[in-house]
N, C-alpha and C positions, 0 to 999 in steps of 0.2 A: 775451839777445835784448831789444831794447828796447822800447818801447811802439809805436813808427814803423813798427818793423818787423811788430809783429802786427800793426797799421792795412792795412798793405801787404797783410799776409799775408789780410784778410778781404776787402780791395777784391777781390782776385785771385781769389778763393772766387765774391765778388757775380760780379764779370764772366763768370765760367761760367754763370752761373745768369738772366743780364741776357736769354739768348733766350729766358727761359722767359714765355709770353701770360699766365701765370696767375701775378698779386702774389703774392697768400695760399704757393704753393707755392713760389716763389721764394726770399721770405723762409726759409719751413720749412725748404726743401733747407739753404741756407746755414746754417741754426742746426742742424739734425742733423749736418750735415760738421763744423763748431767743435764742437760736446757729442762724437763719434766721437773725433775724430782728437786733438782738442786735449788736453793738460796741466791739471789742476783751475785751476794757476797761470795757465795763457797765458788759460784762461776769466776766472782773479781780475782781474787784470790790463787786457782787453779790457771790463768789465765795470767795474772804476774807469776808464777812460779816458772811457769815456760818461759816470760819471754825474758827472767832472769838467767836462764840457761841452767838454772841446777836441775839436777838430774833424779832418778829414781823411778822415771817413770817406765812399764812397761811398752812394748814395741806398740801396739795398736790404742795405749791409755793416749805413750805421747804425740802422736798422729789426731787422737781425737782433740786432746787438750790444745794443739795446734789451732785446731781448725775452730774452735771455742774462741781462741785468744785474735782470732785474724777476723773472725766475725762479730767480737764485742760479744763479751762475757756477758752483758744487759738483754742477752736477747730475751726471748718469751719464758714464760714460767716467771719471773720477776718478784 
């Protein structure tokens, strides 16, 4: 899977999450569905994409992939 494709994969995630009124929870949903569902790898991986600086990501993807990559991509779900 490529790095494009997990960018895709978390835009897709945000845009579920884009009706939510409340940032804070917004964000969180999105970072709990990636720590759940995701691969320790697709976390490593989303997690160097940020802090390479390339871009792509939507407004509340790259906020959550932030906070993924500041917490250690290793977290639970492993």
């Amino acid at each position: 899977m490529s790095d494009d494709h997990l960018v895709k994969m978390a835009n897709d995630i945000a845009a579920f999450f884009h009706g939510e009124p409340n940032r804070e929870e917004a964000v969180g949903g999105i970072v709990n569905h990636i720590q759940k569902f995701w691969t320790r790898r697709m976390r490593e991986r989303l997690a160097e994409r940020v802090r390479s600086g390339e871009s792509g990501f939507a407004d509340l993807a790259l906020e959550a992939a932030r906070r993924i990559a500041k917490a250690g991509a290793a977290a639970p779900g492993s």
